[in-house]
C-alpha positions as MATLAB code, in Angstrom:
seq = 'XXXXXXXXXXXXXXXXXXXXXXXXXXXXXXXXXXXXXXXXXXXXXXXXXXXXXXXXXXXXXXXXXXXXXXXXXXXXXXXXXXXXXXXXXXXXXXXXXXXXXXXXXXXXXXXXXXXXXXXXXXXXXXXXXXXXXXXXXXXXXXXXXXXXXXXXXXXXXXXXXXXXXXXXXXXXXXXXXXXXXXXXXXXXXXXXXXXXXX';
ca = [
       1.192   -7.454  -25.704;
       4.043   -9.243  -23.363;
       5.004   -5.832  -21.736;
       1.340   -5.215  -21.329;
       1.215   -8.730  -19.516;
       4.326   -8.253  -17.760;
       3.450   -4.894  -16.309;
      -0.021   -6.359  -14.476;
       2.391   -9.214  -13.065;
       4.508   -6.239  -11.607;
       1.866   -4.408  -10.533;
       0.329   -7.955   -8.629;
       3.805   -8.939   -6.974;
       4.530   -5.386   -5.576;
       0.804   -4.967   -4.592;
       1.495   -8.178   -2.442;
       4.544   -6.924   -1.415;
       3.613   -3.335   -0.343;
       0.753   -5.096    1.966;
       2.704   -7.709    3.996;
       5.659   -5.134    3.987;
       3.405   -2.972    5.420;
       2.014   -4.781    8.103;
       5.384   -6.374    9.220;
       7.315   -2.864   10.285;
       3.538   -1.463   11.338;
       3.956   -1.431   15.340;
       7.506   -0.269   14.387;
       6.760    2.807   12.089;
       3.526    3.732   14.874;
       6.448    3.689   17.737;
       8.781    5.134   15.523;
       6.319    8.191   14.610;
       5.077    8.994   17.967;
       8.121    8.841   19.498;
       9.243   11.067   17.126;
       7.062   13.859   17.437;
       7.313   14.072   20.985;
      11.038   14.185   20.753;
      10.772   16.941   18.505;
       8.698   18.729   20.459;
      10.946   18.339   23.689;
      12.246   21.828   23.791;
       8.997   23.021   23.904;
       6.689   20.557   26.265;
       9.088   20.694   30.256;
       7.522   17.670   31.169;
       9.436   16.105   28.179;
      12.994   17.438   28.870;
      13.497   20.203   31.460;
      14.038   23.924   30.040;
      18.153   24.663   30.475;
      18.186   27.126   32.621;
      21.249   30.411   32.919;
      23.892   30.527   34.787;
      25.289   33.313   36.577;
      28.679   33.827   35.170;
      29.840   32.591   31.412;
      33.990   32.223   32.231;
      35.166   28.956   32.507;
      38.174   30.359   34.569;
      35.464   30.790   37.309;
      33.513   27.728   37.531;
      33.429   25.470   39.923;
      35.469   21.640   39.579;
      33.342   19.016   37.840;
      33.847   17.218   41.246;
      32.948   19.605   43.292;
      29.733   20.367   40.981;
      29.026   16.303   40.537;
      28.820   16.064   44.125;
      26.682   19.450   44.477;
      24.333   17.989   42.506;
      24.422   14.180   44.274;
      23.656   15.553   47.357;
      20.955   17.706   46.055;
      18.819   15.126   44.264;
      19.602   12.530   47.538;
      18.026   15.503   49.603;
      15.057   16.371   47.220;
      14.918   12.272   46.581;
      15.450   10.240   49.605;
      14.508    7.165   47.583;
      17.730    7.816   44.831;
      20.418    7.995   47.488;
      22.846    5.778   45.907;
      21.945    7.037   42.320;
      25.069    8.209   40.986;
      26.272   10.356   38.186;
      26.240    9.113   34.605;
      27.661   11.989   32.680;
      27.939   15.649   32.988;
      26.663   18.307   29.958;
      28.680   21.074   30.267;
      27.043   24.429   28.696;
      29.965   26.916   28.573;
      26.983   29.860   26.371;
      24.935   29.213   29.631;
      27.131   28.941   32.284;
      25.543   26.034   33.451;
      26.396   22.342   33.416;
      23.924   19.376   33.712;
      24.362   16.385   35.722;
      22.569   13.454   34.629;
      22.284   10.249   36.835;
      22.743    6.844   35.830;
      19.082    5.551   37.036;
      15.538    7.292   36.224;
      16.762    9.693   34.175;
      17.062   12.333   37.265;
      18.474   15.665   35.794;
      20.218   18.267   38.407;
      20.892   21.705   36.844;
      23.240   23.410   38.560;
      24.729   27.109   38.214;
      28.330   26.278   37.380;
      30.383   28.787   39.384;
      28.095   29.228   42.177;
      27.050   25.800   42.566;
      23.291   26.827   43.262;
      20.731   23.789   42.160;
      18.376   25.299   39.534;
      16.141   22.202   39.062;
      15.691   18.709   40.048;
      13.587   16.512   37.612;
      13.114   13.653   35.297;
      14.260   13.818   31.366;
      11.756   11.766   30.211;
      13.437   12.563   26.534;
      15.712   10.203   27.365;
      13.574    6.956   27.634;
      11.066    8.419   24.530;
      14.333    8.146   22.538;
      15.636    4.756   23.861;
      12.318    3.448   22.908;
      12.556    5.253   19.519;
      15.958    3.608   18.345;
      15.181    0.126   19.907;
      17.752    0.583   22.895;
      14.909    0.338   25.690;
      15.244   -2.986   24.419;
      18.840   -4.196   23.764;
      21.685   -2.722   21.456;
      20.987   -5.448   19.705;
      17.300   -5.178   19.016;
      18.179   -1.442   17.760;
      20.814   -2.415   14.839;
      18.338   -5.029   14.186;
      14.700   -2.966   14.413;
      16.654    0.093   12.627;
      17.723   -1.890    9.789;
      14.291   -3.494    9.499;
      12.204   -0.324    9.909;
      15.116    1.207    7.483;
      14.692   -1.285    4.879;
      10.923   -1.653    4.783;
      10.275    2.441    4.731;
      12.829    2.206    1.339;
      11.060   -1.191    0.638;
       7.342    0.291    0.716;
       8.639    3.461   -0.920;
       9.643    1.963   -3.887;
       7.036   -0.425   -4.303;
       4.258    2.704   -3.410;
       5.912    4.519   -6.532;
       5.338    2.217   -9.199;
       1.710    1.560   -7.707;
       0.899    4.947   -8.409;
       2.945    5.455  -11.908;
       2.569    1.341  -13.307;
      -1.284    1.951  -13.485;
      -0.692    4.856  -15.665;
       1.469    2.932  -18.247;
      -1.000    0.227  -18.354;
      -3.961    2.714  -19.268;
      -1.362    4.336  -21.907;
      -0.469    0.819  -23.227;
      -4.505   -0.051  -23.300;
      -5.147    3.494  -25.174;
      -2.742    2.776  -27.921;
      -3.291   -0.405  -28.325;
      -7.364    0.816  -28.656;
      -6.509    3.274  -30.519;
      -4.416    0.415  -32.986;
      -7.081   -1.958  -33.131;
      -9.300    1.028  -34.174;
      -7.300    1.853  -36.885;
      -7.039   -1.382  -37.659;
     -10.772   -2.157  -38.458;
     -11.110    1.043  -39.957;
      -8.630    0.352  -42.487;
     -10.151   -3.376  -43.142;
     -13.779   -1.408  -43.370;
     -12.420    1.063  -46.337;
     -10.686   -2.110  -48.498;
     -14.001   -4.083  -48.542;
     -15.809   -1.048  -49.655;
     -13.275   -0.992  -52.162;
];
């Protein structure tokens, strides 16, 4: 009778706790999701993240100097984007299977592909991919608010997990519990039945 008792306590305090859990991390799991799915689909959607293009010649012994290429590429999006002259280069992806390297600028997300031993601009555009994914770890915001969102978001997914498992299973022990202990009290007044007939 005191497990009986003590599972629908359990069953109260992680009902309780599944519920505000839940709506704490909600706007963080929605952002989280949706952010999600379009990252994962950013290979496929170009407005997302631009297709990587091919290069003309594979053999790093023929490519161009990163300089050289960097400032390719500067003058190219200055040209296309009269507006980002003085947006400079962030990093450089190098794609040796392509023959191809991508310069990415440090404001707007601006993405120059350019072949990388001819120096030809394939395409000038935006990688949105990159701000979907600062907003999906929290960095949009701060690196702070991203070790602190993760670990919350982190936390309460385990937190609602565990609590969501023993709402579905703890039910189920109390209806066993309640079935034998029918079934006991049955048995019970059957047996008291046959020693007064007795």
């Amino acid at each position: 009778m005191l497990k009986f008792v003590q599972y629908i306590k359990s069953l109260r305090s992680f009902r309780k706790i599944h519920r505000y859990t839940g709506v704490a991390i909600a706007l963080l799991v929605i952002v989280s999701a949706l952010t999600g799915i379009l990252l994962a689909l950013k290979k496929d959607i170009s407005v997302i993240q631009p297709p990587t293009r091919s290069g003309i010649n594979k053999n790093l012994e023929q490519w161009k100097p990163l300089h050289e290429l960097a400032s390719l590429a500067t003058e190219a999006l200055h040209q296309a984007q009269p507006t980002e002259v003085g947006n400079e280069v962030d990093r450089m992806d190098a794609r040796p299977s392509k023959g191809i390297v991508k310069v990415l600028f440090e404001d707007r997300h601006w993405e120059v592909q350019i072949d990388a031993s001819t120096g030809e601009v394939y395409s000038i555009a935006r990688r949105h991919s990159d701000w979907i994914e600062a907003l999906h770890d929290g960095s949009i915001v701060s690196d702070l608010f991203k070790l602190v969102s993760m670990n919350v978001l982190g936390w309460g997914l385990l937190g609602l997990t565990m609590t969501g498992l023993w709402l579905w299973y703890g039910p189920k022990v109390v209806r066993k519990i309640k079935r034998e202990k029918g079934l006991s009290e049955s048995q019970e007044r059957s047996k008291s039945v046959k020693e007064k007939a007795e």
